[in-house]
C-alpha positions in Angstrom: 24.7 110.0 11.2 22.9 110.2 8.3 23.6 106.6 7.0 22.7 103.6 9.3 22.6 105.4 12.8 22.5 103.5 15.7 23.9 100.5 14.0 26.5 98.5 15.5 29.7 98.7 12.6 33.3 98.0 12.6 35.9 100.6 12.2 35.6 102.2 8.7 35.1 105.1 6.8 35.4 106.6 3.1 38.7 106.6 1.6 40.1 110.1 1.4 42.1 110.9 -1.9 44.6 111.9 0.7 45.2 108.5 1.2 46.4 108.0 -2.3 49.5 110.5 -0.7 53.0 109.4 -2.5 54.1 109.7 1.1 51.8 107.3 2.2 52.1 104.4 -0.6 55.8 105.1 0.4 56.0 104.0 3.7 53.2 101.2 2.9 54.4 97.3 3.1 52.5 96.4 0.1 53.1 97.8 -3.0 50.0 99.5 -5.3 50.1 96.5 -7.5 50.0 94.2 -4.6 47.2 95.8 -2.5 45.0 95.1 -6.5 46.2 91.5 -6.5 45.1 91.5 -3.1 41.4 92.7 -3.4 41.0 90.1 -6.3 42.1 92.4 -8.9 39.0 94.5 -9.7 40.2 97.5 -8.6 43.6 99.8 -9.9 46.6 99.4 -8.3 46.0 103.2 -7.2 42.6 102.7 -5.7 43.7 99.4 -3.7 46.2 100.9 -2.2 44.0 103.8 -1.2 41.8 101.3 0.4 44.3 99.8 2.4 45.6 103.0 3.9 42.2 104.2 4.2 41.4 101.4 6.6 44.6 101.6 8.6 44.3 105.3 9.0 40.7 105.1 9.8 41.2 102.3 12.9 43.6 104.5 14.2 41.1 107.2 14.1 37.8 105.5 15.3 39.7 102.8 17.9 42.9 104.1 18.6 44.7 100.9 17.1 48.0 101.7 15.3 48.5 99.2 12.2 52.2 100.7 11.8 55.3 100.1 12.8 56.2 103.9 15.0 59.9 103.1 15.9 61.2 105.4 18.2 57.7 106.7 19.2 56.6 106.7 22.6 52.8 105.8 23.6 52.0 109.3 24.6 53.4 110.6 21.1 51.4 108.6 19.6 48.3 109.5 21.3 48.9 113.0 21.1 49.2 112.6 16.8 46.0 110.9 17.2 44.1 113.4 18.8 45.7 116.2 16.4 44.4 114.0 13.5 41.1 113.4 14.7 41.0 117.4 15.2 41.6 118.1 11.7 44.7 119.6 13.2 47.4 117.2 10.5 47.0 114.9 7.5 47.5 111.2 7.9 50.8 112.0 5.7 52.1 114.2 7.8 51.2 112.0 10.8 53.4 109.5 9.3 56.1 111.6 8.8 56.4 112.8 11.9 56.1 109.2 13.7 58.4 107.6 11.1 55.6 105.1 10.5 55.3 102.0 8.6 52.4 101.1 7.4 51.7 97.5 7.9 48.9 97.2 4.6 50.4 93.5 4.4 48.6 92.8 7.7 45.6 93.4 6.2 43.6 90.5 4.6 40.9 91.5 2.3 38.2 89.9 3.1 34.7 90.9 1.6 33.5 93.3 -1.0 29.6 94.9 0.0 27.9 97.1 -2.2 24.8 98.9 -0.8 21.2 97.9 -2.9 20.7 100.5 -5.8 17.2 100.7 -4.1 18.9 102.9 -1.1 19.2 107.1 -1.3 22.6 106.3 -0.7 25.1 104.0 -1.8 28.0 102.8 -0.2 30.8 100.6 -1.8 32.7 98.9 1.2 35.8 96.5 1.6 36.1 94.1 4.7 39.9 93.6 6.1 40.9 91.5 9.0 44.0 92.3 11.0 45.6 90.3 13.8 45.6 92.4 16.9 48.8 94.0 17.5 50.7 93.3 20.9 49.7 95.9 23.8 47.2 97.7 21.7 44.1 99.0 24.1 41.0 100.8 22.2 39.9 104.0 22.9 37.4 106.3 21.7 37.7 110.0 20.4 35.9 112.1 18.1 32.1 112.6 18.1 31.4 109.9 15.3 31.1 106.9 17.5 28.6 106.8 20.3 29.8 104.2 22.0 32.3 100.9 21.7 32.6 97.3 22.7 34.6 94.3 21.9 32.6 91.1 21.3 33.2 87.7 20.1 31.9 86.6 16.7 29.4 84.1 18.7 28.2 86.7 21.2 27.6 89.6 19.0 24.8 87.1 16.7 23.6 86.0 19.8 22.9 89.5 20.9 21.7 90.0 17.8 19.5 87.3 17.6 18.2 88.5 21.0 17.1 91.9 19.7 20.3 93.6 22.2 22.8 94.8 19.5 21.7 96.2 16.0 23.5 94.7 12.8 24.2 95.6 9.0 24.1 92.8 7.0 27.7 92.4 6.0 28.6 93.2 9.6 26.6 89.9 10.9 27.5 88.3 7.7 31.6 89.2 8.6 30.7 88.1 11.9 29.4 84.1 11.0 32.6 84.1 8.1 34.8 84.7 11.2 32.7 83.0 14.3 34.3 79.0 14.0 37.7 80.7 13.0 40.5 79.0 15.1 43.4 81.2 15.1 44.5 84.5 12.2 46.3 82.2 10.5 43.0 79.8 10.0 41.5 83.2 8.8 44.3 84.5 6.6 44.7 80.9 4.8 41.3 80.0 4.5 39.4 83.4 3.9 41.6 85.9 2.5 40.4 86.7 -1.4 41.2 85.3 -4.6 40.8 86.6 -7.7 37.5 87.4 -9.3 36.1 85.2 -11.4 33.5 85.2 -14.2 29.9 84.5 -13.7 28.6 82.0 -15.7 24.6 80.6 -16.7 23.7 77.1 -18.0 20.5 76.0 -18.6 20.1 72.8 -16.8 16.7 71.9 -17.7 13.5 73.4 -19.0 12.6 75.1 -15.9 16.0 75.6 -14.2 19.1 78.0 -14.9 22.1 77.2 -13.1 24.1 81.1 -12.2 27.5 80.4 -10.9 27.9 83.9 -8.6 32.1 84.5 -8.0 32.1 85.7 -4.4 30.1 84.1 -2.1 29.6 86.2 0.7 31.1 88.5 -1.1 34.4 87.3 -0.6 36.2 86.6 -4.3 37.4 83.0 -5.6 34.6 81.6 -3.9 32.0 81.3 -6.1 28.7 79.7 -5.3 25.9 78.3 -7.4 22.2 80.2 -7.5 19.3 78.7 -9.4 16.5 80.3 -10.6 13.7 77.5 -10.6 10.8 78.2 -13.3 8.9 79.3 -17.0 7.7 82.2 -15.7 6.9 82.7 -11.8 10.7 81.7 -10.5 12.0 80.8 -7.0 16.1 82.5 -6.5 17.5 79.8 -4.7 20.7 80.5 -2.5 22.1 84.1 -4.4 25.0 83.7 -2.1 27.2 86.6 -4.0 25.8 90.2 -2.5 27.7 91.6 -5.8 25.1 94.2 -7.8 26.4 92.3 -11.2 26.0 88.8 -10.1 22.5 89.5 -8.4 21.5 92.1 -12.0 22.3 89.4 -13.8 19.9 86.8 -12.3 16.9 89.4 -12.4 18.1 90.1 -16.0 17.6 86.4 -17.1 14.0 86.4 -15.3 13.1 89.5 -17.0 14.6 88.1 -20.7 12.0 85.0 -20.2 9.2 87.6 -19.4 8.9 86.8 -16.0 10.2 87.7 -12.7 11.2 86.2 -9.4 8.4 85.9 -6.6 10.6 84.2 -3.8 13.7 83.3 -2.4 14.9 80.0 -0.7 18.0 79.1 0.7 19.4 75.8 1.7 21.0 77.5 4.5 22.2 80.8 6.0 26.0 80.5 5.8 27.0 83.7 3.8 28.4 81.9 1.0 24.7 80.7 0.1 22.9 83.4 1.5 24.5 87.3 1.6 22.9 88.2 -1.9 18.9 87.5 -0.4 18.0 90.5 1.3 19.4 93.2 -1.6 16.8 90.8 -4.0 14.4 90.7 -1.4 14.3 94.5 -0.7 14.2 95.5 -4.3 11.4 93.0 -5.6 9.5 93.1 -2.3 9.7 89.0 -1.8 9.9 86.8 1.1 12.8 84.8 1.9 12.7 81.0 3.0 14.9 79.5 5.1 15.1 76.0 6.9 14.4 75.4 10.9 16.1 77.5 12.9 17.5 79.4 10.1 16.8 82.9 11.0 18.5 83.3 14.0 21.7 84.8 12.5 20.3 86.9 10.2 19.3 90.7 10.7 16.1 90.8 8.7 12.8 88.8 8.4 12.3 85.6 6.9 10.1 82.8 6.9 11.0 79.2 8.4 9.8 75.9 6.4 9.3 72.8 7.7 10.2 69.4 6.3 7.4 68.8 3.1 6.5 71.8 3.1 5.5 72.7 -0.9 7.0 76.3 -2.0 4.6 77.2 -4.6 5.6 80.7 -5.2 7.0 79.9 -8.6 5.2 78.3 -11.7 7.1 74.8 -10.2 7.0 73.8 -7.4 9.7 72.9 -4.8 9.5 70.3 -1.5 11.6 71.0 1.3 13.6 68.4 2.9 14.8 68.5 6.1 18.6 67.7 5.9 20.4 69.0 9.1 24.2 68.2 9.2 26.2 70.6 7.3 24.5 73.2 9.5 20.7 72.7 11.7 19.0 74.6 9.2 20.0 73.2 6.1 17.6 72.1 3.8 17.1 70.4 0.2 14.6 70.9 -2.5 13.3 68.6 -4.5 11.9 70.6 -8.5 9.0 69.5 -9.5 7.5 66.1 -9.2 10.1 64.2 -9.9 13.9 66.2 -9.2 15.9 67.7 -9.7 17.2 67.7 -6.0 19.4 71.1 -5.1 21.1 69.4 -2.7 23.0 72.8 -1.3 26.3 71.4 0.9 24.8 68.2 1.5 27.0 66.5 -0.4 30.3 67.7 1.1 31.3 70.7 -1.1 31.9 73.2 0.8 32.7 77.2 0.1 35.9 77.7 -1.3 36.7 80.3 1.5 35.2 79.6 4.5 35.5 78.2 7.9 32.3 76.4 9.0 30.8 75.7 11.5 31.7 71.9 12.8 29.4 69.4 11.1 26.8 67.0 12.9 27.9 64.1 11.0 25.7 61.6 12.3 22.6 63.7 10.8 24.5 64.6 7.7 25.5 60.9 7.0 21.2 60.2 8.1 20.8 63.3 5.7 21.8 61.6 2.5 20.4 58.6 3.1 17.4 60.1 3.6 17.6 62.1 0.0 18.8 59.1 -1.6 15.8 56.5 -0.4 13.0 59.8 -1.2 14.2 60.2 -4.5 17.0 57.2 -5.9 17.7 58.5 -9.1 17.4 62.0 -9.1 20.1 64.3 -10.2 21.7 66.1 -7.5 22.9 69.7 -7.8 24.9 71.3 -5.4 25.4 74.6 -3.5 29.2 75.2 -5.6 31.0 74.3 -8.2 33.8 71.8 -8.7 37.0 73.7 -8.0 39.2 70.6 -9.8 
């Protein structure tokens, strides 16, 4: 295919105007105006509901899974529509009418909105959902888009990655760490399904650092997640967690308005919340990202590791790494300048808004802060999200 061949991907494709059918939204569960409220609200009633059909029709096409209730029809029926639809042979309308189908979009949760870098020939503008897997259902491939299928756990598939066996996109790993310590669907619908879309918002903390609150971590909306660009001139981007183009324009805007521009990128860690906005920055300013120990293992692209003390001195100020593992292995603190600022990321218990994480080592985390507190007593911490009281 002509975009990212070879590349491991859940089901998807593009939304078909045919599945903005009055048919379809007919026999939907979830009415136009829900499916917007759903996504966040940034998108029309008519376009969300689009979406929604658009990613139950295109499951059943690419995996054979049925999100519909087919009363009536038998499992050879339904196959047989399948195959005719795949063929080009009906419409996803008519399929539906002919199967009696519900369409179960209230299964659905939104989960993540991705929007390729403007840097790329071509640009694609992608919703995550999640679905429970429906009772009896068995994958099966057809067509001649997909190569080849498997079914993976979250863990396994950024192992494999990390192993250099299985080819990922970025949002597909990223999908793939938001859903890995996830205990049950009802964990995931509770926990990670979207909220509304909030503002971003810029304050000027000190001299040489702006605080950017970015609304969708990981690109998932309500969670927003605080970036910090740290410098006069030469900045470091520290944890553009929101993959958003406006929330990422916006913090090369503010470099550019001060004359300067942004040489590096650091991350306190490599949850997606803090970390899913670093490679589109990276790849269009040609930068390095910086992560903690260990913290490139579930990521698809380069980086370079610190190590505790370690003095980042890409920017006009400079930042010292510390070492504080708990939260996750890799996480790590920086201390601005001489004398703090510390941006403390999640030391300091705040988590993302909407996500499941990974269980914490508390024993280093509780060592952690002790050990932030005795380097630097008074200094100001400032953490990875905003107060959500």
């Amino acid at each position: 295919m002509a975009f990212a061949p070879d590349i491991h991907v859940f089901p998807g494709g593009a939304v078909d105007p045919s599945d903005a059918d009055p048919r379809l939204i007919a026999r939907s569960t979830r009415t136009p105006d829900e499916a917007a409220a759903a996504l966040g609200g940034d998108l029309d009633p008519g376009a969300a509901i689009a979406a929604h059909i658009a990613a139950i029709r295109e499951t059943f096409e690419e995996s054979g899974v049925l999100l519909a209730d087919a009363p009536g029809s038998t499992a050879a029926e339904v196959r047989s529509a399948r195959a005719a639809l795949v063929g080009g042979e009906i419409g996803f309308a008519a399929l539906a009418e002919r199967l009696d189908l519900t369409l179960r979009t209230d299964d659905l949760i939104a989960l993540s909105h991705w929007v390729t870098p403007p840097i790329h020939p071509r640009r694609f503008d992608v919703r995550f959902f999640v679905a429970a897997w429906p009772g009896g259902a068995k994958p099966s491939l057809h067509g001649d888009e997909v190569a080849a299928y498997g079914w993976h756990r979250s863990a396994d598939a950024l192992a494999q990655m990390a192993a250099g066996d299985l080819d990922l996109w970025l949002p597909t790993s990223s999908t793939l760490q938001q859903l890995e310590h996830a205990r049950s669907f009802d964990e995931i619908s509770t926990r990670l399904g979207g909220g509304c879309l909030g503002e971003i918002a810029v304050d000027d903390v000190t001299r040489d650092l702006i605080r950017i609150v970015m609304p969708a971590g990981g690109g998932i909306a309500g969670q927003p997640v605080c970036a910090y660009l740290v410098g006069r001139r030469r900045f470091v981007l520290v944890d553009p967690g929101d993959p958003g183009d406006p929330a990422l324009q916006r913090v090369i805007d503010l470099a550019a308005d001060r004359r300067g521009s942004i040489a590096a990128i650091a991350l306190t860690h490599v949850d997606p919340d803090h970390a899913a906005g670093a490679e589109d920055v990276a790849e269009r300013l040609g930068i390095p990202i910086l992560v903690g120990p260990g913290g490139g293992r579930p990521l698809p692209y380069a980086v370079t590791e610190l190590r505790d003390g370690h003095v980042i001195d890409a920017g006009d100020v400079p930042l010292t790494v510390i070492a504080t593992p708990g939260p996750r292995p890799d996480h790590v603190a920086f201390l601005v300048g001489a004398d703090g600022p510390i941006l403390s990321g999640d030391l300091d218990g705040t988590r993302g808004a909407r996500t499941i994480p990974a269980p914490p080592d508390e024993p280093a985390w509780a060592a952690s802060r002790t050990r932030v507190a005795a380097i630097h007593p008074r200094a100001t911490r400032l953490g990875g999200h905003p107060s959500m009281d």
